[in-house]
C-alpha positions in Angstrom: 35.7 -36.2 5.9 34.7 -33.5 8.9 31.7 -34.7 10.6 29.8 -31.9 12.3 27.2 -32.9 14.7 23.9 -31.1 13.6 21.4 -30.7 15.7 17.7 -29.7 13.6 15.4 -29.5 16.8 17.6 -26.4 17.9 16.6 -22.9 17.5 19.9 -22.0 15.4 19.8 -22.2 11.9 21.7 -25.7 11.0 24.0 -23.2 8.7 24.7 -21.3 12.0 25.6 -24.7 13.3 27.7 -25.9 10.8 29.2 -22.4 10.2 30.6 -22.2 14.5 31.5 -25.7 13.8 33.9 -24.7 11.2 34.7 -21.7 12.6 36.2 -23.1 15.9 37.7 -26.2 13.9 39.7 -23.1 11.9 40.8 -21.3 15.5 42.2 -24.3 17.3 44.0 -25.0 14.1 42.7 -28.6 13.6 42.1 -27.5 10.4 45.4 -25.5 9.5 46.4 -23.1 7.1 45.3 -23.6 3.3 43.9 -26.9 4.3 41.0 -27.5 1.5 37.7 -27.6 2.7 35.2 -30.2 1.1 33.3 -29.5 -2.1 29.5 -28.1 -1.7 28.2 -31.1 -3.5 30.0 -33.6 -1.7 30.0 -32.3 2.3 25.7 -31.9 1.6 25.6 -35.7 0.4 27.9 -36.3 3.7 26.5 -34.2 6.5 22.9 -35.2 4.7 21.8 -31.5 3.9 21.6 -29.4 1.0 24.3 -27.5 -0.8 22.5 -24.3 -0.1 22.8 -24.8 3.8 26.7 -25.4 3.3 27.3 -22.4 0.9 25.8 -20.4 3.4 28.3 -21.7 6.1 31.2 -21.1 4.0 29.9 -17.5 2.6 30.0 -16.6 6.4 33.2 -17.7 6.6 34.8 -16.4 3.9 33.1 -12.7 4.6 34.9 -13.0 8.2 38.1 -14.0 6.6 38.6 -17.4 7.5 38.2 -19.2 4.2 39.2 -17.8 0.7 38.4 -19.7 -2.3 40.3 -20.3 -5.7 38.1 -20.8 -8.6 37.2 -23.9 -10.0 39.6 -25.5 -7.0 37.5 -25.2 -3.6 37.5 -23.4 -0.6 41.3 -23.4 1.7 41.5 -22.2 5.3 43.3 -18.5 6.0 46.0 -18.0 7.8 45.1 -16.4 11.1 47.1 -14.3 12.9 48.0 -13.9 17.0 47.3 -16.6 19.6 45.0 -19.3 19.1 41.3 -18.5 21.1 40.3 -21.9 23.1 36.8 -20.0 24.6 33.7 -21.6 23.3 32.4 -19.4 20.2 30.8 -16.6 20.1 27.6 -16.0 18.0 28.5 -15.0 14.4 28.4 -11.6 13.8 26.0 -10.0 10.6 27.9 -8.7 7.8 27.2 -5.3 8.4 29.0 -5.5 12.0 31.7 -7.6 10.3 35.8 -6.8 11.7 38.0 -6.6 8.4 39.3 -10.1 7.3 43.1 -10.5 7.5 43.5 -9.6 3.8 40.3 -7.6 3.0 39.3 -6.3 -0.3 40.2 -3.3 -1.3 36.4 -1.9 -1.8 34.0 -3.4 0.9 30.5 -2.2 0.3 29.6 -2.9 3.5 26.6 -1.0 5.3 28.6 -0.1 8.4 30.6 2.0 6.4 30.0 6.0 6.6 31.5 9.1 4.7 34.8 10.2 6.2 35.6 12.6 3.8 32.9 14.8 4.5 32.7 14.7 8.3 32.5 18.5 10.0 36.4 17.7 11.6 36.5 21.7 11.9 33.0 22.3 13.0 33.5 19.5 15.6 37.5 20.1 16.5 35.9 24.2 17.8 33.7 23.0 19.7 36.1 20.3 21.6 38.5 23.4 22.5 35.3 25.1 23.7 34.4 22.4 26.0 38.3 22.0 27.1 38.2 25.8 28.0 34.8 25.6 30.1 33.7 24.1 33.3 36.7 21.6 33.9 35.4 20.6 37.1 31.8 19.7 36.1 33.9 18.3 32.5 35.8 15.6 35.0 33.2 15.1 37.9 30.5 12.0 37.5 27.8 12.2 34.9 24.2 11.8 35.1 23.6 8.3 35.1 20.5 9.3 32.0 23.7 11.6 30.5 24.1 14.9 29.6 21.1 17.3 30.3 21.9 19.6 27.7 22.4 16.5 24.7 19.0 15.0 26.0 17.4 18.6 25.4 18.7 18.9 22.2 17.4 15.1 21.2 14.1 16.2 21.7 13.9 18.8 20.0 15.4 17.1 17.2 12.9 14.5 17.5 9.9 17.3 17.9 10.6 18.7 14.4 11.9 16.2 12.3 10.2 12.8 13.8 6.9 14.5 15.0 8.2 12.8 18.5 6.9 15.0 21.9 8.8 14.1 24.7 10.7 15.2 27.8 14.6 15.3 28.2 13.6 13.2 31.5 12.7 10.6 29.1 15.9 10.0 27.3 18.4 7.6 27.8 22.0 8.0 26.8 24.5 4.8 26.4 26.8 3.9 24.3 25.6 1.5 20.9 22.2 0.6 21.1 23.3 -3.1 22.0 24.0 -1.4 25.4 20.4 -0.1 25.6 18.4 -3.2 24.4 20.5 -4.6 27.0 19.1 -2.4 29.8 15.5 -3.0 27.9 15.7 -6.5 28.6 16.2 -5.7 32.5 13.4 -3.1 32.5 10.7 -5.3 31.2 9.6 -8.2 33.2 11.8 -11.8 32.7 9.3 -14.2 31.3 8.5 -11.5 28.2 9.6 -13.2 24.6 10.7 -10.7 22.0 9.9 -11.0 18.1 12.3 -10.1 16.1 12.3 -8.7 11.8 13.3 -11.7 9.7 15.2 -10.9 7.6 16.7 -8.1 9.7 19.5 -7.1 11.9 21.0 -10.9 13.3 22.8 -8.7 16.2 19.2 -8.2 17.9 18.5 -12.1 18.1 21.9 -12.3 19.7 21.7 -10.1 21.9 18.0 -11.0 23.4 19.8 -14.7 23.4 22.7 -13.6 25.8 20.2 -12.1 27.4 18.4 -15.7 28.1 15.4 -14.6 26.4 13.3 -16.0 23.4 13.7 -14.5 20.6 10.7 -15.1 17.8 12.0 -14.8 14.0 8.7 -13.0 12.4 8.6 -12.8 8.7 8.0 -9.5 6.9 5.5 -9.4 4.0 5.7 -6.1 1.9 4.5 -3.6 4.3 6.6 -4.3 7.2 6.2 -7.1 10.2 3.7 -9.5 9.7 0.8 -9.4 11.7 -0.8 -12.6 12.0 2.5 -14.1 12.4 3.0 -11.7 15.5 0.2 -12.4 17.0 0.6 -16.4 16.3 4.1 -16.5 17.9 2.9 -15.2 21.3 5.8 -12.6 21.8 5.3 -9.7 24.5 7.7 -7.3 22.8 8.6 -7.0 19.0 11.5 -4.8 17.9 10.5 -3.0 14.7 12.2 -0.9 12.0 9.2 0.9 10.6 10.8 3.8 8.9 13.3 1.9 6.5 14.0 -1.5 7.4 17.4 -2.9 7.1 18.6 -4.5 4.9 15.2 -4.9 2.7 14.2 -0.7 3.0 10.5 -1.5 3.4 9.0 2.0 4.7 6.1 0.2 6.5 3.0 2.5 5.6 0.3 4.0 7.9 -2.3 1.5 8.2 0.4 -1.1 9.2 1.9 1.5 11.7 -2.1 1.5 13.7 -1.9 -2.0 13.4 1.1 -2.7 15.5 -0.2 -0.5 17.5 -3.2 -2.2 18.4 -1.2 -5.1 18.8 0.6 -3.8 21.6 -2.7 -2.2 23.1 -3.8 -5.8 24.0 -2.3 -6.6 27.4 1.2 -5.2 28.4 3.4 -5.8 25.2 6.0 -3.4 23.8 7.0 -2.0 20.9 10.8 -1.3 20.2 11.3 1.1 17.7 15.0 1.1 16.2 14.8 4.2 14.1 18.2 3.5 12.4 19.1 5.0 9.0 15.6 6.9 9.1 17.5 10.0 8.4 18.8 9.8 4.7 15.2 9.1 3.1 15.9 10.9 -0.8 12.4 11.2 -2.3 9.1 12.3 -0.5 8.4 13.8 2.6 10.3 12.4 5.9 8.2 9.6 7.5 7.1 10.1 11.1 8.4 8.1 13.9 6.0 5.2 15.0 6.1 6.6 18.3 4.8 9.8 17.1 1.4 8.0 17.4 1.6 6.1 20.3 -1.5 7.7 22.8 -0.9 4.6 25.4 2.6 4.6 25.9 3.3 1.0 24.6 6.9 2.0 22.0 10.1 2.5 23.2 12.2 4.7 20.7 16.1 4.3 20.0 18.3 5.8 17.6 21.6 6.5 17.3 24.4 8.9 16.1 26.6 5.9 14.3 25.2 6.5 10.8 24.7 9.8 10.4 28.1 11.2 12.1 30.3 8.4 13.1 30.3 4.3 14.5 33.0 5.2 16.7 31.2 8.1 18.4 29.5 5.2 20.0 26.6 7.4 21.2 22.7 6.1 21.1 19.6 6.6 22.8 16.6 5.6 23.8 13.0 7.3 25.1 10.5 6.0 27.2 7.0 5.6 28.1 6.9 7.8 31.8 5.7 4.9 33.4 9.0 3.4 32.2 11.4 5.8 32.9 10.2 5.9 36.6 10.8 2.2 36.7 14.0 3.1 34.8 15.1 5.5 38.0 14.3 2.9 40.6 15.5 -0.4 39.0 18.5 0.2 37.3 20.1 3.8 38.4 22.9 2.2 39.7 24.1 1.9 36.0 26.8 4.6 35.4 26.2 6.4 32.1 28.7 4.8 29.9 29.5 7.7 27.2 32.4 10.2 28.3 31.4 13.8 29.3 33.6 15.6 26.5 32.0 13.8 23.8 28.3 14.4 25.2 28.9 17.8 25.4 30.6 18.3 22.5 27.6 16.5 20.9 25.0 18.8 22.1 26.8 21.7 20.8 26.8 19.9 17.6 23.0 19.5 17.9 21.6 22.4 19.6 23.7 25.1 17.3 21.9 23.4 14.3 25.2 22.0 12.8 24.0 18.6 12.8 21.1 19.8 11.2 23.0 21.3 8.2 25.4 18.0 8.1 22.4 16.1 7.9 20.7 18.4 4.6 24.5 18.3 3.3 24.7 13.8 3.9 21.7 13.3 1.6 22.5 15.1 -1.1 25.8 13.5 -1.6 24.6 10.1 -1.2 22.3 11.0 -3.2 24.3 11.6 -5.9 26.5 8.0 -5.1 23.6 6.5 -5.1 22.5 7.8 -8.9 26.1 7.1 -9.6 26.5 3.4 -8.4 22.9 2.7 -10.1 23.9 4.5 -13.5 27.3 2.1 -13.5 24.3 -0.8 -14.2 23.0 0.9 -16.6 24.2 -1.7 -19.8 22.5 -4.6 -17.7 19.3 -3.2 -16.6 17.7 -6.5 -17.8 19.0 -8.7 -16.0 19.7 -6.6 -12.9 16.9 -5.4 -9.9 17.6 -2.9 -8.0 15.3 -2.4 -4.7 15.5 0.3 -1.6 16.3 3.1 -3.4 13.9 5.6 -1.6 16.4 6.0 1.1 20.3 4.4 2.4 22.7 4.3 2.1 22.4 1.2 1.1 20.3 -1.2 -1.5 19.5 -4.2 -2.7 20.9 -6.0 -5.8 19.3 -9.1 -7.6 21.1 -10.3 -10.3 19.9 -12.4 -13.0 22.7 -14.2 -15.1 22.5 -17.7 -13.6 25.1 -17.4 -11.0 23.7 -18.3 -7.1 24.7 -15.8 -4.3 28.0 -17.2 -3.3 29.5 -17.1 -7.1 28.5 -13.8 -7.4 30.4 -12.9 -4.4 33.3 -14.8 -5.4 33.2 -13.2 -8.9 33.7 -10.0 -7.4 36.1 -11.0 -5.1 38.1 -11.4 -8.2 37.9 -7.3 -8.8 38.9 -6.8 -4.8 35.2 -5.7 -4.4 34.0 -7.4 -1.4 29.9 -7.8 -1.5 27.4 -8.9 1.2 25.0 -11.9 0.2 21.3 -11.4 1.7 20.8 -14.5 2.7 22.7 -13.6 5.9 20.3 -11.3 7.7 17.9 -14.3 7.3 17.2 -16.4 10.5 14.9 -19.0 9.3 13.8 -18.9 5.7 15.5 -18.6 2.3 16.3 -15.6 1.3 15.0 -14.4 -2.3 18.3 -15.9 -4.9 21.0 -14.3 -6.2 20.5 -11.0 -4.5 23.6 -8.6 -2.5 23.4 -6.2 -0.2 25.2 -3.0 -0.7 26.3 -0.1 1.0 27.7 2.6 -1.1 28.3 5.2 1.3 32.0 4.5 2.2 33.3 5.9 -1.5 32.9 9.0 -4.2 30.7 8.9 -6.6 33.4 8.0 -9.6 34.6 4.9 -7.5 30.7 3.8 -7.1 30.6 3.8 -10.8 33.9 2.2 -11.6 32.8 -0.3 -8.8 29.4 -1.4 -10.4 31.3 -1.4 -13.8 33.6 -3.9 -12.8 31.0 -6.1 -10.9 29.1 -6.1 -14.6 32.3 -7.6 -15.8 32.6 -10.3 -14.0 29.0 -11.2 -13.6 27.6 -10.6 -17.7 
C-alpha cells in the first residue's frame, strides 16, 4: 500500500501533504490510469491519520480532475492528457481558482464563474473602435509604469461615491490579478514583516506570501470578522482582510470590529491589506464603506479588482496607497513595467468614467438577485434539513446540509447529476471546517437552470 511520508511539525496541513504526494504520484504515472486508490478507512489505519484528513486529500483531487470515483467501488486515477510534468509540485490551487478537470461536469457552481450572457459586448466593442481610431501613437508607445492616468481618475472617483474612499489618482496602482499586486506588496514592505492571513479564506493568499518566503499566520474568524486576540497573539506585522463580504463565509465584519483593526495596526508599523473583492453585489441594505474609508493614519492598503464584476480575463486590478507608500512605491520598484495593455486600460476608463460600468453594475445585482431567489426557492421542499448562509450579498453562498451524508458524499452525489460542488473544508488552512457544508457560486447560469440545479441536488441528497 502507498506510503506517504508525513511530516506533522510542518506548516502545511498533513492533507496538503498527502494531497501533493498523490498528486505527483498521479503525473509521473506511478500510479497509472484507473489504478484504484485505497479505501478512506483503510489508508487512515495505514498512514496513522484519520479518514477525515484523507477525504480531504482525495476531494482535492477529484475537484482538479485527477481522481473520479465509482460508488460503492473506491476512488481510480484519471487519465491525463499531454506530456508527463517531472517539476517538483506546485501548491494546490483553491477551488474557486480551479482549471476545468479533463471531463468536467456539465454545471460547475464554481465562484470563479461570472455572467457571460449579460456582459455590455456592444457598449464595450464602441468603445475599442474609439480607442483604435484615436491617438495610435500614444496607443502603442510605453505606459505609465502606475498605468493609465485617465483609468486611475476614474477609480477614484468610483471609490469616492460608492466606497466613501478619498484619494489621489497618484495613489493608484494598476497590474494585472491582484496576485501580481500583493506580490509587489511584499517587496514594498520591509522583509522580516509576517502576514496574517483569513482562515478560512482565500488559500491563494497563503501561497502566494509563501513563494514570497514570507510567514504567513492562519487567523481564525469568529462571527464578526478576524479575530482579534488571535491577531495580536500571532505577532504578524500585516494582516490581509476581507471586511466587506468575506469569501467564502460572507461575514460583513461590522463597525466596532472595523476601529478595532484599526487600532491594531496603529500600534507600531503594521498594515492592513484590504481585498475589497465581491464588495460590489451586496442585495439588501445600504452599501458598506471600505475599511479604508476610516483609516486617519494611513496604515490600509486597498485592492480590488475588475474580475468579478466584468470579466477574470480582463485581468485588470488595483491597488491604493498610503502617500508615504506610494513615494516608496516610485523609488523602490519603478523599474516594474505596468503589466496590463494600453487598449484595454483605456478602453476601461471609458467604460468607467462614461458611467457604463455604473449602470452594469445596478443591472449585475438585480439579476443575481433574482438567481439567487431562484437557486434558494429550488430548496424549498427541504428547508429542514438544509442552511443556507451569505445570502446578503454574492454571488455565491453557503450550503449545510443535514441528511447524514459528510462533505465528500455529498459532492459525489451530485457528481452523479453532472453538478460539480465545492466542499468548504478547502478554504480552511488549519482547523475543521463546520460538516457537511458546500460552497456555491450561482452566478455562471439563468435563473431556471439554478432551480433545476438545486432540484436535482435535492434528489440525490433527501
Amino acid at each position: 500500500m502507498l506510503t506517504p511520508t508525513l511530516d506533522p511539525t510542518r506548516k502545511t496541513p498533513i492533507y496538503e501533504q498527502l494531497y501533493r504526494y498523490l498528486r505527483e504520484e498521479i503525473k509521473t504515472h506511478r500510479l497509472p490510469e484507473n489504478h484504484r486508490l485505497p479505501s478512506k478507512r483503510k489508508f487512515a489505519s495505514h498512514i496513522k491519520v484519520s479518514q477525515g484528513t484523507i477525504e480531504a486529500a482525495y476531494s482535492q483531487l477529484m475537484a482538479e480532475g485527477y481522481i473520479y470515483s465509482r460508488e460503492k467501488r473506491g476512488y481510480y486515477v484519471c487519465h491525463l492528457e499531454g506530456n508527463v510534468s517531472l517539476q517538483q509540485p506546485r501548491p494546490a490551487a483553491s477551488p474557486a481558482a480551479l482549471p476545468p478537470s479533463p471531463n468536467p461536469c456539465r454545471f460547475i457552481l464554481s465562484t470563479a464563474r461570472v455572467d457571460t450572457e449579460n456582459f455590455p459586448f456592444a457598449t464595450w466593442a464602441k468603445l475599442m473602435r474609439e480607442i483604435l481610431n484615436g491617438d495610435r501613437d500614444s496607443l502603442l508607445g510605453p505606459v505609465d509604469p502606475q498605468g493609465d492616468a485617465d483609468l486611475r481618475a476614474g477609480i477614484v472617483r468610483y471609490l469616492h461615491d460608492f466606497r466613501g474612499i478619498d484619494a489621489e489618482p497618484g495613489q493608484v496602482v494598476l497590474g494585472a490579478g491582484s496576485e501580481f499586486l500583493l506580490g509587489l506588496i511584499t517587496q514594498l514592505l520591509p522583509r522580516q514583516y509576517s502576514y496574517a492571513y483569513e482562515d478560512p479564506g482565500y488559500r491563494k493568499t497563503e501561497r502566494i506570501l509563501a513563494a514570497n518566503g514570507l510567514p504567513a499566520l492562519a487567523v481564525p474568524l469568529d462571527r464578526y470578522g478576524m479575530d482579534i486576540s488571535a491577531l495580536e497573539a500571532c505577532g504578524a506585522n500585516v494582516a490581509h482582510v476581507t471586511p466587506s463580504h468575506h469569501f467564502p463565509l460572507g461575514i460583513i465584519t461590522p463597525i466596532g470590529r472595523r476601529q478595532e483593526l484599526l487600532a491594531w495596526a496603529s500600534h507600531g508599523e503594521r498594515y492592513i491589506i484590504e481585498d475589497d473583492y465581491d464588495s460590489e453585489f451586496r442585495f439588501s441594505g445600504r452599501p458598506i464603506p471600505a475599511l479604508k474609508s476610516l483609516d486617519n493614519n494611513e496604515r490600509v492598503i486597498y485592492m480590488n479588482t475588475f474580475a468579478k464584476t466584468l470579466a477574470p480575463s480582463l485581468r485588470i486590478s488595483y491597488m491604493v496607497l498610503p502617500p508615504h507608500l506610494i513615494q516608496k512605491y516610485r523609488k523602490d520598484l519603478f523599474f516594474y513595467s505596468c503589466t496590463i495593455p494600453s487598449f484595454e486600460q483605456r478602453t476601461l476608463a471609458l467604460f468607467l468614467n462614461r458611467g457604463h460600468f455604473e449602470r452594469h453594475l445596478s443591472r449585475m445585482r438585480k439579476i443575481y438577485r433574482t438567481r439567487r431567489d431562484a437557486f434558494v426557492d429550488g430548496f424549498h421542499e427541504h428547508w429542514e434539513q438544509i442552511t443556507l448562509t451569505g445570502l446578503e450579498a454574492g454571488p455565491h453562498l453557503l450550503l449545510t446540509v443535514r441528511n447524514g451524508m459528510r462533505e465528500q458524499e455529498l459532492v459525489t452525489a451530485a457528481s452523479q447529476k453532472n453538478i460539480q460542488i465545492f466542499p468548504l473544508s478547502a478554504y480552511y488552512a488549519s482547523r475543521s471546517a463546520p460538516p457537511a457544508t458546500i460552497v456555491a457560486g450561482y452566478s455562471g447560469y439563468s435563473a431556471e437552470v439554478l432551480r433545476d440545479i438545486a432540484q436535482s441536488l435535492c434528489a440525490v441528497w433527501f
